[in-house]
ROPA-840748 format. One record per residue (C-alpha): x, y, z; residue number from 1. Coordinates in Angstrom, 2 decimals, padded with zeros to 5 digits, always signed. Example, Ala and Ser with C-alpha at 12.3 -4.5 7.8 and 13.67 -1.06 7.14 Angstrom:
{east:+012.30; north:-004.50; up:+007.80; n:1}
{east:+013.67; north:-001.06; up:+007.14; n:2}
***
This chain:
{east:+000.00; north:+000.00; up:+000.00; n:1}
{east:+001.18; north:+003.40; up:-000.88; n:2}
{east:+001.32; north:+006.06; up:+001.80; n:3}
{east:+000.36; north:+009.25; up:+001.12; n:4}
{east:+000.44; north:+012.32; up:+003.33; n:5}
{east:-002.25; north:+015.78; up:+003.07; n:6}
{east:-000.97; north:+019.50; up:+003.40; n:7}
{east:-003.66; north:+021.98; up:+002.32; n:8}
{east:-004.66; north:+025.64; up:+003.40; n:9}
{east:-008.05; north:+025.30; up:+004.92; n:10}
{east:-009.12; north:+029.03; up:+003.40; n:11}
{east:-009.26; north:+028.10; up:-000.01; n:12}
{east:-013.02; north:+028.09; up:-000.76; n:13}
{east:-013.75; north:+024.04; up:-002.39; n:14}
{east:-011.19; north:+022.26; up:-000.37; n:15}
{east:-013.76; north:+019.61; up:+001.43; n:16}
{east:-014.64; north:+018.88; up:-002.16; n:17}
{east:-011.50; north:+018.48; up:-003.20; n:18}
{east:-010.48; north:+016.08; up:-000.36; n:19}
{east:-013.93; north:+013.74; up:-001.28; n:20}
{east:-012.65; north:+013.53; up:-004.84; n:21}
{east:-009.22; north:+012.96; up:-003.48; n:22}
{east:-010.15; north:+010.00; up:-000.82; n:23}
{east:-012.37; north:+008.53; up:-004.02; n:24}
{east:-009.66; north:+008.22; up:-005.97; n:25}
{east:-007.07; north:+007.03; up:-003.20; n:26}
{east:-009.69; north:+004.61; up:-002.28; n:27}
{east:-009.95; north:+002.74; up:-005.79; n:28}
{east:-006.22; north:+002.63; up:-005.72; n:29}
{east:-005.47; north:+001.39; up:-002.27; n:30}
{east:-003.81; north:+004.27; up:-000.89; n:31}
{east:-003.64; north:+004.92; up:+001.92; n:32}
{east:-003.99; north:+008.73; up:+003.16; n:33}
{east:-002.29; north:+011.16; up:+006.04; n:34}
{east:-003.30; north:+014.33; up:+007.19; n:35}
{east:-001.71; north:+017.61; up:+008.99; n:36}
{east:-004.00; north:+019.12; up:+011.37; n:37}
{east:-005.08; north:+021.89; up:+009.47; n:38}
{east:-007.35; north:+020.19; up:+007.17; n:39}
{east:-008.21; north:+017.02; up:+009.37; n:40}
{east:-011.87; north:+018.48; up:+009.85; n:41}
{east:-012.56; north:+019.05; up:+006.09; n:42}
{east:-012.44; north:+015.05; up:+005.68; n:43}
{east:-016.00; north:+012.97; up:+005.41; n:44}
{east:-014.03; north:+009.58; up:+007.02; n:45}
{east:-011.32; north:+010.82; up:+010.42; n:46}
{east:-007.36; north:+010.35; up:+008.52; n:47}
{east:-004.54; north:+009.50; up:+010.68; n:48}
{east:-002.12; north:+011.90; up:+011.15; n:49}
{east:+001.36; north:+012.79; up:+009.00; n:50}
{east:+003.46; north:+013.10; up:+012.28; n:51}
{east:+006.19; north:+010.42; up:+011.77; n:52}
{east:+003.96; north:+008.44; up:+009.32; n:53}
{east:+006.42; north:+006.65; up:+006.53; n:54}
{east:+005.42; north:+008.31; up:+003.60; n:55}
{east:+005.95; north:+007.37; up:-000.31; n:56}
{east:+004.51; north:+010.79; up:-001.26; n:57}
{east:+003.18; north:+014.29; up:-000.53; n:58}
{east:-000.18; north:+016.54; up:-001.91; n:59}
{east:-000.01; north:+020.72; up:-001.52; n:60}
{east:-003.06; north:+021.65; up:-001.68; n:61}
{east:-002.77; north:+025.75; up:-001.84; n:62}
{east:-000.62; north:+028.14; up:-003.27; n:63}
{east:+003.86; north:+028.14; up:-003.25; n:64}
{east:+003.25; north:+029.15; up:+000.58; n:65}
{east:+001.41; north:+025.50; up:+001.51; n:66}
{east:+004.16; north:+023.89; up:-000.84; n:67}
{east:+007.18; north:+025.42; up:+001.04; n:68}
{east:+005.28; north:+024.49; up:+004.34; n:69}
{east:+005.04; north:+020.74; up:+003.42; n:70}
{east:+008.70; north:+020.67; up:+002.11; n:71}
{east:+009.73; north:+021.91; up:+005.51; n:72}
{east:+007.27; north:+019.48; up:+007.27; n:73}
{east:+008.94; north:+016.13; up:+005.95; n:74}
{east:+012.22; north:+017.52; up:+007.78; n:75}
{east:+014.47; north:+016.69; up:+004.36; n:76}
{east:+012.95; north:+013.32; up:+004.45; n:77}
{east:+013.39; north:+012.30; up:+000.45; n:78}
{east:+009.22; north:+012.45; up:-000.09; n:79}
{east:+008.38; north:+013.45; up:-003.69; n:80}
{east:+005.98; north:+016.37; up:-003.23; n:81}
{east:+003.07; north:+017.25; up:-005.84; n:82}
{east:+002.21; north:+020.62; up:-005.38; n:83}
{east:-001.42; north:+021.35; up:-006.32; n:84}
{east:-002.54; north:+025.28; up:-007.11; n:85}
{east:-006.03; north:+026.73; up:-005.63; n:86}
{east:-004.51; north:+029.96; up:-006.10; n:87}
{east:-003.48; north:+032.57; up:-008.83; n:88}
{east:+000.67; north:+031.75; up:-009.60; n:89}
{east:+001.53; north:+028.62; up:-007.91; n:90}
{east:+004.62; north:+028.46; up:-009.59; n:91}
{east:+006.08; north:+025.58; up:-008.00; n:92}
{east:+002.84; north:+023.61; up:-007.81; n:93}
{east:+002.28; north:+021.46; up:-010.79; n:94}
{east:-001.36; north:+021.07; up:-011.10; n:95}
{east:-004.36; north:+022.89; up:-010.96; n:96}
{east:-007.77; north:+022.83; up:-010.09; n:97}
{east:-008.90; north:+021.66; up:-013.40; n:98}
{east:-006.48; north:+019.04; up:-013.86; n:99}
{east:-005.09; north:+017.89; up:-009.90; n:100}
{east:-007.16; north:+014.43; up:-010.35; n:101}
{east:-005.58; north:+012.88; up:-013.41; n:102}
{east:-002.19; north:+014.35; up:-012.03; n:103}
{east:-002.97; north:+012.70; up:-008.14; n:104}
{east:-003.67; north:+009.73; up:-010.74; n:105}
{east:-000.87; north:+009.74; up:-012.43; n:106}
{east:+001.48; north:+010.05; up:-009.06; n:107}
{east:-000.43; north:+007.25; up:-007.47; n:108}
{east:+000.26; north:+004.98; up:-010.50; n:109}
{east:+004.19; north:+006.03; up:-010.36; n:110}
{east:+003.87; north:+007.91; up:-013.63; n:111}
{east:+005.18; north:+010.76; up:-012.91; n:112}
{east:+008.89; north:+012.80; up:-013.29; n:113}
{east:+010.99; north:+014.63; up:-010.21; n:114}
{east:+012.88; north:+017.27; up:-010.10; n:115}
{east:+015.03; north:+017.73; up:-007.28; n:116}
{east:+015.32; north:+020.98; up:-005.90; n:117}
{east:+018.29; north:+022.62; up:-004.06; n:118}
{east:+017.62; north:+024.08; up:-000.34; n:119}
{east:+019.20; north:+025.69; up:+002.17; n:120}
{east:+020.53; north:+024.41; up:+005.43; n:121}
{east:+021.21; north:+028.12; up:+008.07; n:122}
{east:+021.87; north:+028.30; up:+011.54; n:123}
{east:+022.49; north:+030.92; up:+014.31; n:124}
{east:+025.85; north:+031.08; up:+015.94; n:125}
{east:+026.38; north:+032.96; up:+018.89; n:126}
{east:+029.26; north:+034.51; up:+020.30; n:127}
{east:+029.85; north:+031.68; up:+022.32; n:128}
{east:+030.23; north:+028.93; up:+019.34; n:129}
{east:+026.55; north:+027.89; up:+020.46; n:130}
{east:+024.76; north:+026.75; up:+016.89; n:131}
{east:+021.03; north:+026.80; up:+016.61; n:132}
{east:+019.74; north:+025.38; up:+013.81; n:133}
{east:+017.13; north:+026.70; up:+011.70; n:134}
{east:+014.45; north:+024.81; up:+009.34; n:135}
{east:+015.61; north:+023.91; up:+005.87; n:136}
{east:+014.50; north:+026.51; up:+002.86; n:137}
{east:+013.70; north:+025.54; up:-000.43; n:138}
{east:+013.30; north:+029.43; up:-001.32; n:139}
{east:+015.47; north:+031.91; up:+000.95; n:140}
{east:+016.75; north:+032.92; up:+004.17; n:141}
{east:+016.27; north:+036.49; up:+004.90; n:142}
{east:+017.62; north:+038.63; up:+007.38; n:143}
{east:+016.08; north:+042.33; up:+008.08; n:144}
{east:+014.54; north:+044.41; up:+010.48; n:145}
{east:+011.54; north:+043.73; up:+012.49; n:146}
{east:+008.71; north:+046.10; up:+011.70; n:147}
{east:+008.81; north:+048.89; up:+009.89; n:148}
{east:+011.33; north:+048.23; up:+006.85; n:149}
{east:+014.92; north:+050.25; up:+007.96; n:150}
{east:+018.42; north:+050.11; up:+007.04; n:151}
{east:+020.23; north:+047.03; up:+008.43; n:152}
{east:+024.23; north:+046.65; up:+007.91; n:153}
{east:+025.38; north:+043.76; up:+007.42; n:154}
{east:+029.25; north:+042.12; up:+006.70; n:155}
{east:+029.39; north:+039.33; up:+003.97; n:156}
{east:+031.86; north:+036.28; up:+003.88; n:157}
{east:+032.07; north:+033.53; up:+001.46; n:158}
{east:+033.86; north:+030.68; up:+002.53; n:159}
{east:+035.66; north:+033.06; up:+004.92; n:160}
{east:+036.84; north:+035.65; up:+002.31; n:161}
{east:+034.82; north:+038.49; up:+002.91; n:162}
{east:+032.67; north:+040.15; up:+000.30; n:163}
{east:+031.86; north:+043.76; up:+001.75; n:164}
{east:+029.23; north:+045.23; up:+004.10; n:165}
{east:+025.73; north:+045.36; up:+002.51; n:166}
{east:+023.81; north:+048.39; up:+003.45; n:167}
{east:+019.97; north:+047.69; up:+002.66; n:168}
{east:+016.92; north:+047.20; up:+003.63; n:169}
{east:+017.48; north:+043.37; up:+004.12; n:170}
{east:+019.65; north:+040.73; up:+002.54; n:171}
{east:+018.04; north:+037.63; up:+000.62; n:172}
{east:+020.29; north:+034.52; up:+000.34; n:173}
{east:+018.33; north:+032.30; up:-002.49; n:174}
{east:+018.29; north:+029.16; up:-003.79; n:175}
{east:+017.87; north:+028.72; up:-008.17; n:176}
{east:+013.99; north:+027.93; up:-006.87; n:177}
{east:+013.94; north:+030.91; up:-004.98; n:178}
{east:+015.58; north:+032.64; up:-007.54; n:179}
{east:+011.48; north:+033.15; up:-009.11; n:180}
{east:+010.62; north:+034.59; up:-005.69; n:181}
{east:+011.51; north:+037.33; up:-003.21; n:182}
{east:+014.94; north:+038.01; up:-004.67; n:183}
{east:+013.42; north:+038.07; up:-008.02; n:184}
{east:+011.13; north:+041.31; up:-006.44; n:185}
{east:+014.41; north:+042.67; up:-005.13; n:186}
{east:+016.14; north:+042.49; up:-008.76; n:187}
{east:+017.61; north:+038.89; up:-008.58; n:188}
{east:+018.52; north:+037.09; up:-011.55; n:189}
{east:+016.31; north:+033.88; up:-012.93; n:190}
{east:+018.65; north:+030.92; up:-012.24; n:191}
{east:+017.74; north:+027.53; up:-014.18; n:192}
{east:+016.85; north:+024.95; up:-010.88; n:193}
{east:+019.41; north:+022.57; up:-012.78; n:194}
{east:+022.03; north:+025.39; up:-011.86; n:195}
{east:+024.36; north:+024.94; up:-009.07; n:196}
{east:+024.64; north:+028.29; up:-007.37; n:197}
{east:+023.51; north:+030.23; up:-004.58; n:198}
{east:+022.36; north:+034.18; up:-005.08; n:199}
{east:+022.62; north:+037.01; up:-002.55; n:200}
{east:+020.36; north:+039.85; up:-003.15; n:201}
{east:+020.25; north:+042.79; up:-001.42; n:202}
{east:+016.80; north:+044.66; up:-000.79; n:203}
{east:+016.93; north:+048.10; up:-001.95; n:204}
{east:+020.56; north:+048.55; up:-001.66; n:205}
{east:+021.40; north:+051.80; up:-000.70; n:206}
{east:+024.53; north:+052.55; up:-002.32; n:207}
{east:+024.91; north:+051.58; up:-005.91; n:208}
{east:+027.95; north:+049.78; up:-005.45; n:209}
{east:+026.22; north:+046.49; up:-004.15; n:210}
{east:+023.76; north:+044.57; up:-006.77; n:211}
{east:+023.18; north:+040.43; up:-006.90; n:212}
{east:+026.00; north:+038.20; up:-006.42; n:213}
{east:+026.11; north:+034.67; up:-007.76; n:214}
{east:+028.29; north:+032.17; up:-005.98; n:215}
{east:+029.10; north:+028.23; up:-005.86; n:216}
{east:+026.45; north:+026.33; up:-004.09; n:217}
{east:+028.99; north:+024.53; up:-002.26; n:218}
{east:+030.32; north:+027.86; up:-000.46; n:219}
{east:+029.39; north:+029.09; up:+002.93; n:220}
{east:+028.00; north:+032.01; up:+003.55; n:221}
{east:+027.97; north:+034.05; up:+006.73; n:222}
{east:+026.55; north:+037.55; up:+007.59; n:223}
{east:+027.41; north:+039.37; up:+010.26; n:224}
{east:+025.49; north:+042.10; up:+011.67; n:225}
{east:+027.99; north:+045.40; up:+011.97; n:226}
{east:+028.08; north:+046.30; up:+015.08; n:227}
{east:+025.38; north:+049.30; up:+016.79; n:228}
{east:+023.17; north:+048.29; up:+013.73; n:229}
{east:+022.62; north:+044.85; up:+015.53; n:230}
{east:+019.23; north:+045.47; up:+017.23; n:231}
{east:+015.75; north:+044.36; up:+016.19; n:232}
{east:+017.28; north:+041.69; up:+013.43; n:233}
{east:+015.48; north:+038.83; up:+012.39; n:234}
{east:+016.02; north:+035.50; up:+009.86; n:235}
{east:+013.36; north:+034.56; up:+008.11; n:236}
{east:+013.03; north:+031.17; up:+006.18; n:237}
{east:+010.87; north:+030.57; up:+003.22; n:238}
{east:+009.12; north:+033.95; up:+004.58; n:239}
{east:+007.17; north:+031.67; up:+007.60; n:240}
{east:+009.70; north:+031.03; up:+009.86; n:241}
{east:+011.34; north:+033.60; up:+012.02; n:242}
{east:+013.75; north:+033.67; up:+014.39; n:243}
{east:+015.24; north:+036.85; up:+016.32; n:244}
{east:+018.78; north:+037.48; up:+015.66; n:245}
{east:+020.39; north:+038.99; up:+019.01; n:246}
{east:+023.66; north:+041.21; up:+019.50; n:247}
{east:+026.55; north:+039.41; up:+018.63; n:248}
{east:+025.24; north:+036.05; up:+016.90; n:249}
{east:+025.90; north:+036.06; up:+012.81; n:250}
{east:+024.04; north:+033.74; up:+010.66; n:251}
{east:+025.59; north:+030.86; up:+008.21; n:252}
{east:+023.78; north:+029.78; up:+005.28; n:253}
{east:+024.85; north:+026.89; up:+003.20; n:254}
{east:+023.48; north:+024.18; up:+000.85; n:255}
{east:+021.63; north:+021.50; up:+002.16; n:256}
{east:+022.07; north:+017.99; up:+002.12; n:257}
{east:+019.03; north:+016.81; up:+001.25; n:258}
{east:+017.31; north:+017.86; up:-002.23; n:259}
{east:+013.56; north:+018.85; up:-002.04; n:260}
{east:+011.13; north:+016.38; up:-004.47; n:261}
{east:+009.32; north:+017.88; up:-007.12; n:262}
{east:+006.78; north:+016.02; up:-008.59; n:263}
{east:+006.25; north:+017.37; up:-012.39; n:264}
{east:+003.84; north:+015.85; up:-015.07; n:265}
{east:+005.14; north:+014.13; up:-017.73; n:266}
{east:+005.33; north:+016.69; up:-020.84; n:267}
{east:+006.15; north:+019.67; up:-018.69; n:268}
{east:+009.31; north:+021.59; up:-018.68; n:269}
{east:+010.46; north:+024.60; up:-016.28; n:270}
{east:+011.11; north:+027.25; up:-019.22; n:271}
{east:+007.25; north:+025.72; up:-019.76; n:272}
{east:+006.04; north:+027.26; up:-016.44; n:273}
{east:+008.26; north:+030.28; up:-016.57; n:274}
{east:+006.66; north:+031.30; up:-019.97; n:275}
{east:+003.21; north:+030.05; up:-018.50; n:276}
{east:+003.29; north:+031.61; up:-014.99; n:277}
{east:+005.99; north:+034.68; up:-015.53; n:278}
{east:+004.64; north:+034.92; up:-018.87; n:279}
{east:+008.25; north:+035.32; up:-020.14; n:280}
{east:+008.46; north:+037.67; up:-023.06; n:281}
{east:+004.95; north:+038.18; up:-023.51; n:282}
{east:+004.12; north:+041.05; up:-025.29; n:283}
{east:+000.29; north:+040.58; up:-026.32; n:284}
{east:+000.20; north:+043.84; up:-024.02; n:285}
{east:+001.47; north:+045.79; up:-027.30; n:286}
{east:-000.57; north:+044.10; up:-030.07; n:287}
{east:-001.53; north:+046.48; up:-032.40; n:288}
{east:+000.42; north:+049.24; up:-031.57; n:289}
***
């Protein structure tokens, strides 16, 4: 029997329905389903738990935001994840409404491609050599202020070389995924997912000296807050998880072990979904000028 854990975000209007036509389906196929909390009352029939449950494969129901959740759920547990979009971009979801039951189907029946996806494995060092680790990313770690957006200074090292001090409103370390997200608002560059490389973005850089910086995925990073500009930091990661920086603790960021599990239907390609979801290039906009 194949094991199949449920991540969804209980505001999207249809869900319920969704999960009947979802336990129909696992139920002619003898799979056998999991659920996180957060959608446990939208089921007809009571589903036990994901907790610890040994799982062949994961469903997103939601937007990126679920997707990212569920990735950092399975702890880096290698669980192929099908992403399924009740929102507007979903661009690493791989279904839609109109299509997630021949695409739960065809993931159910094993025919189905992955993609393995690059993440990000940070921590918090204090002064002290104390580590705390923080959840994996599959999109970014961020550090910035908490609050209103101000200036945060912040010293750079690669591998122990350093870079510079960043002066911005926040610094986004990304991941190629990632690369299609926040740092891509900031003025990142699209990097292919097949790419080995890590970006660092600044956010609204305030001296013109400082734009994106592409670097070896097998580097370590570590920031450093400059000192008196150390207050009110925090790290986010994947934009859910934060975590207070204090005075004296610097952050490292470096690849993860683990790759993230991308379940993509069979005729799809990424350039695909960036022309699809980015629309890359389109210029229908202009027609007839």
């Amino acid at each position: 029997m194949i094991n199949v854990g449920v991540v969804g975000n209980a505001r999207y209007e249809g869900l319920s329905a969704i999960l009947r036509s979802v336990a129909d389906l696992a139920s002619r196929h003898g799979v056998e389903l999991f659920t996180e909390a957060e959608v446990a009352p939208l089921w007809e029939a009571p589903r036990p738990p994901i907790d610890a449950a040994p799982l062949d494969a994961l469903l997103t129901f939601g937007g990126d935001g679920t997707l990212l959740r569920g990735a950092r759920l399975l702890a880096s547990r290698p669980v192929p994840i099908l992403g399924i979009n009740l929102g507007r971009v979903g661009f690493l979801t791989s279904a839609t409404r109109t299509d997630f039951l021949p695409a739960i189907e065809a993931l159910f029946r094993g025919h189905y491609e992955i993609e393995p996806r690059q993440g990000l494995a940070s921590s918090i060092v204090g002064p002290d050599g104390i580590r705390r680790a923080l959840p994996n990313a599959l999109n970014d770690v961020v550090i910035h202020k908490s609050g209103v957006a101000r200036m945060v200074r912040l010293d750079v090292a690669v591998d122990g070389e350093p870079v510079g001090p960043y002066s911005a409103d926040g610094l986004i370390l990304a991941t190629p995924t990632g690369s299609t997200a926040y740092s891509l608002s900031a003025g990142g560059p699209i990097i292919a997912p097949n790419v080995e490389v890590l970006v660092i973005t600044p956010i609204c850089a305030h001296t013109l000296a400082v734009r994106p910086l592409v670097i070896s995925s097998r580097s370590l990073i570590t920031i450093s807050p400059v000192p008196d500009w150390a207050h009110d930091l925090l790290v986010s990661v994947d934009g859910q998880q934060l975590t207070r920086l204090s005075v004296g603790e610097q952050v490292e960021v470096r690849r993860a072990d683990e790759p993230v599990l991308l379940v993509q239907q069979r005729g799809t390609s990424y350039f695909q979904r960036v022309r699809q979801t980015l629309h890359w290039g389109d210029l229908s906009e202009r027609e007839g000028e």
